[in-house]
C-alpha positions in Angstrom: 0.0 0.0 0.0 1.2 3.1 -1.1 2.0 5.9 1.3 1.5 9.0 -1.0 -1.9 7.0 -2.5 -5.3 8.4 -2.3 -8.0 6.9 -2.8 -11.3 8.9 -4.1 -14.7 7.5 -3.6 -17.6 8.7 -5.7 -21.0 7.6 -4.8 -23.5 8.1 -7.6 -27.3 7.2 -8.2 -28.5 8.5 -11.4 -26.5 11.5 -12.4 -24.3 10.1 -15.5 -23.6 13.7 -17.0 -22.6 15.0 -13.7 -20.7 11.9 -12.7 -18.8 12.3 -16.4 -17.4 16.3 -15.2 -16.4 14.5 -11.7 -14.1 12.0 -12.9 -12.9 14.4 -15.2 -11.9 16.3 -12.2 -9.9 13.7 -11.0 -7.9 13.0 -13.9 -7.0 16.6 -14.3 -5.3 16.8 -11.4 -1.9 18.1 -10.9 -0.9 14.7 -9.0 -1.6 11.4 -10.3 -1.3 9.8 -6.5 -4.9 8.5 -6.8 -7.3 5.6 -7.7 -11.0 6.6 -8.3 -13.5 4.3 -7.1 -17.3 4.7 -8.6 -20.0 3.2 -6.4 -23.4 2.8 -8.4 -26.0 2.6 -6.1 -28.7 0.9 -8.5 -28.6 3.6 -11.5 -30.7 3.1 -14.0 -29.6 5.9 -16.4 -26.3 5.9 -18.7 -23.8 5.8 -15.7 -22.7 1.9 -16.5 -22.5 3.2 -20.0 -20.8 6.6 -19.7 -17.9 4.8 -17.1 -17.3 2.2 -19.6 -15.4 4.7 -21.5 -12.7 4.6 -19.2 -9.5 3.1 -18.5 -8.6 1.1 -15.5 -7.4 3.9 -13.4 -11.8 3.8 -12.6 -13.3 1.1 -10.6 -16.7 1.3 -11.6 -18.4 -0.6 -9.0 -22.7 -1.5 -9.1 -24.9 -2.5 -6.1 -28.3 -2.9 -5.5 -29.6 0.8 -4.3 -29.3 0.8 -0.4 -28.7 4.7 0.0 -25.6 7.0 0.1 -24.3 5.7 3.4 -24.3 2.2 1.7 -22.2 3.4 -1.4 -19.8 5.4 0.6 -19.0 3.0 3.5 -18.5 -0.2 0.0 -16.3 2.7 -1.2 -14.0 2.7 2.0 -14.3 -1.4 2.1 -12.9 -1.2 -1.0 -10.1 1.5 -1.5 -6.6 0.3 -1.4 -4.9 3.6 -0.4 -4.2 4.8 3.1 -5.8 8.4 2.4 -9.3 8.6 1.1 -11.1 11.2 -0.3 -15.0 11.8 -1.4 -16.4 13.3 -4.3 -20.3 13.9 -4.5 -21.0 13.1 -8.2 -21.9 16.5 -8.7 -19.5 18.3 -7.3 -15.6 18.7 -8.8 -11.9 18.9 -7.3 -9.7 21.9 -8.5 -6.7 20.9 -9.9 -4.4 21.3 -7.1 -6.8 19.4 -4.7 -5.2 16.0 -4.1 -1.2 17.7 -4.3 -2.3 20.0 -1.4 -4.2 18.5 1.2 -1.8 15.5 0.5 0.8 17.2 1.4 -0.9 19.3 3.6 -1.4 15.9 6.0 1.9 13.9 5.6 3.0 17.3 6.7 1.0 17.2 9.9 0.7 13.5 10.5 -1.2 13.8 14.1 -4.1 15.0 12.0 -6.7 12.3 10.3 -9.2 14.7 8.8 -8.4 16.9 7.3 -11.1 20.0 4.6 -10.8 22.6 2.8 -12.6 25.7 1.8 -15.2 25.5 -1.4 -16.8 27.4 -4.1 -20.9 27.2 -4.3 -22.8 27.4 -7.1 -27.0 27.0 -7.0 -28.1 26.2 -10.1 -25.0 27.7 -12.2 -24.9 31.0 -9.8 -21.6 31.7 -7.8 -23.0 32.1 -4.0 -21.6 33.6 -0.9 -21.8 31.3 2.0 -23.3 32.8 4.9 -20.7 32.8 8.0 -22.3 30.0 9.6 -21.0 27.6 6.8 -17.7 29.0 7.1 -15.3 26.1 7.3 -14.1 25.7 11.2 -10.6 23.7 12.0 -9.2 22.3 15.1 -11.8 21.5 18.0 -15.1 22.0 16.1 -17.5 19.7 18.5 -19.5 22.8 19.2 -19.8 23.7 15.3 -20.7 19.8 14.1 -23.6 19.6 17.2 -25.3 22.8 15.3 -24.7 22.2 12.1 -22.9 20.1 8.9 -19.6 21.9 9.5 -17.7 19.6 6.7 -18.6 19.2 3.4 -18.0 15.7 2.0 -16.1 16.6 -1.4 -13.8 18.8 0.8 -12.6 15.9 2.8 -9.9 13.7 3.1 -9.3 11.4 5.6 -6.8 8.5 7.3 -7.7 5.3 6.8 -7.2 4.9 10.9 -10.4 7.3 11.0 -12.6 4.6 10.4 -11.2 1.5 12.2 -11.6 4.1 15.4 -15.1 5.5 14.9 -16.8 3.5 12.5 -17.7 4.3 9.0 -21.2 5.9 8.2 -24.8 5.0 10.0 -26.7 3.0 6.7 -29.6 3.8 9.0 -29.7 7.0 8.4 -31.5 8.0 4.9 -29.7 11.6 5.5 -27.6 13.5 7.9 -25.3 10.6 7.5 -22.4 13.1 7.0 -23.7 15.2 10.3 -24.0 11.9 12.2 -19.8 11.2 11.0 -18.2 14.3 11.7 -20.1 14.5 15.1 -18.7 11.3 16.2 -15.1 12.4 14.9 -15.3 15.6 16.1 -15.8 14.0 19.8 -11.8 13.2 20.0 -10.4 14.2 16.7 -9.4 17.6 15.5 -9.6 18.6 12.1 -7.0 20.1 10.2 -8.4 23.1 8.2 -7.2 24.3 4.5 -7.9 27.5 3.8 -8.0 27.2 0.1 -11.4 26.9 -1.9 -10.4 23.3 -3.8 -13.8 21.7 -4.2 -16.4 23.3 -6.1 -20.0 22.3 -4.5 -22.7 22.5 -7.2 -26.8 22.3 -5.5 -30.5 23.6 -6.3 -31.4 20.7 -7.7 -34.9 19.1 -6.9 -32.7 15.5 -7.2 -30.6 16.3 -4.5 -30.8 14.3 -0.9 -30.5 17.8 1.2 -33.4 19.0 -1.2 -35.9 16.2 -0.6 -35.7 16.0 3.1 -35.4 19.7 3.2 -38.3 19.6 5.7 -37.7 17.8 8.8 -33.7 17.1 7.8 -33.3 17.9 11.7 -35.2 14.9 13.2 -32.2 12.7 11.7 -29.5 15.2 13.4 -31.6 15.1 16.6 -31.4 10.9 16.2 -27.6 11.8 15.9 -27.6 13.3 19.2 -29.0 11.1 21.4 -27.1 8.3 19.8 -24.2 10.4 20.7 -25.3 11.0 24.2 -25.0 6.9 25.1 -21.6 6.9 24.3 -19.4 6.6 27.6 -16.5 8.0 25.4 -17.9 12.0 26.3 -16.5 14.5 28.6 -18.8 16.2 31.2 -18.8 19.1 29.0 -19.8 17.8 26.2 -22.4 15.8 27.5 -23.8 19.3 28.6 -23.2 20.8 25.3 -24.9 17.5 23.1 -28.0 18.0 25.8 -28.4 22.0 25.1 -28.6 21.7 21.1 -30.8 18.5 21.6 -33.1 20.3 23.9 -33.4 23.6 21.4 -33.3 21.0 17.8 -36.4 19.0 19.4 -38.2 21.9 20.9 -38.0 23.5 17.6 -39.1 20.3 15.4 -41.6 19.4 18.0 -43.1 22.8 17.7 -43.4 22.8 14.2 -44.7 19.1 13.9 -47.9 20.9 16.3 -47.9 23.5 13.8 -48.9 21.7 11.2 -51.2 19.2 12.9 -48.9 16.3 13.8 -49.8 15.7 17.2 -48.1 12.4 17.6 -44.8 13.5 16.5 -44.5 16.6 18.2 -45.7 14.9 21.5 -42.7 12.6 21.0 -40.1 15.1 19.9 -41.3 18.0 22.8 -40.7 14.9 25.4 -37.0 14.8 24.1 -36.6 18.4 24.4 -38.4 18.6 27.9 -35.9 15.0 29.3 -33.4 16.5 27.3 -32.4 12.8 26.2 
């Protein structure tokens, strides 16, 4: 196993042209210290078709469609390198990408995550990301209880990082990349690149974060209390877990009363009110 080898997992599910500009991304990089992995999960478009055009330096890999948790964590059973890296298939890596944060980590060995800053687009428009989703380094527990602090295509990782933690919940139809950095962030810190070398491209109605737009948080609150049986926390951040959990299942619980859903909101205002 190669020491300077990374290995870049790209879980797709019906997005052949978008999956095409990916691994384009890949092979333009400045580096060629990589294998790409492509996990279909059950596409029934052109992807088999479109992948078939290239050479072996792609392992094009189909399963049966069991969700992006599924796809990532066959990716990660199946990489050969001790670094890996994750694409969304419609996002892209600059060209410098893998050379940097490469380097950036063999630099700083006591690190095993490492990100980097990105460039949004909605729906072809350049954005400005509001401050919240400005990229945080070093101890971010606080930052990955509130929100997804770490984008997936700005990652790269040590292998180590899953044999410690485990690799992603398959439970979880969303918020799986919440419910990972969360359970990193408890112990790990995260080494922070403060260069934009991903380019995140959303607004799309096909998109997971779009679909479970409403009521994304029940699966973050799920998250949290998962968390909060661990024996691995300190006192502190057993506190801190409870406060967010208490304010994420007031919140949801409120709403689900809104709208009618008495049920729901009975079980979710319980959570906030036991705070577990």
């Amino acid at each position: 196993m190669s020491q300077d080898k990374v290995s870049v997992i790209i879980p797709t599910y019906n997005r052949g042209p978008f999956l095409e500009k990916a691994v384009n991304s890949v092979l333009a990089q400045s580096c060629n210290a990589y294998e790409i992995i492509v996990i279909d999960d059950g596409s029934d478009d052109d992807t088999r078709t479109r992948m078939g055009k290239y050479d072996s330096r792609i392992r094009y890999i189909y399963q049966e469609n069991r969700g992006p948790s599924a796809a990532r964590n066959r990716g990660i059973e199946e990489a050969q390198s001790p670094f890996l890296a994750f694409l969304d298939s419609d996002d892209l890596f600059q060209p410098e990408k893998i050379k940097t944060q490469l380097s950036s980590m063999q630099q700083q060995p006591d690190y095993l995550i490492s990100h980097t800053d990105e460039i949004w687009y909605r729906r072809g428009k350049l954005l400005n990301q509001k401050k919240k989703h400005h990229k945080p380094g070093g101890y971010i527990f606080v930052r990955c209880l509130e929100i997804c602090a770490v984008s997936m295509s700005t990652v790269m990782v040590r292998r180590e990082l899953f044999d410690d933690i485990g690799m992603f919940d398959e439970t979880l139809p969303c918020c799986e990349d919440y419910d990972l950095w969360l359970r990193a962030s408890i112990k790990y810190h995260f080494l922070k690149i403060d260069v934009p070398l991903t380019i995140k491209n959303g607004g799309r109605t096909d998109e997971i974060s779009y679909q479970f737009r409403v009521g994304m948080d029940k699966y973050r609150i799920a998250s949290i209390r998962s968390l909060l049986k661990k024996q691995s926390l300190t006192t502190e951040q057993i506190s801190l877990a409870r406060k967010v959990l208490v304010n994420k299942a007031g919140i949801y619980g409120n709403g689900c009363l809104k709208h009618g859903r008495l049920d729901e909101a009975k079980y979710y205002l319980d959570i906030a009110a036991s705070a577990v």
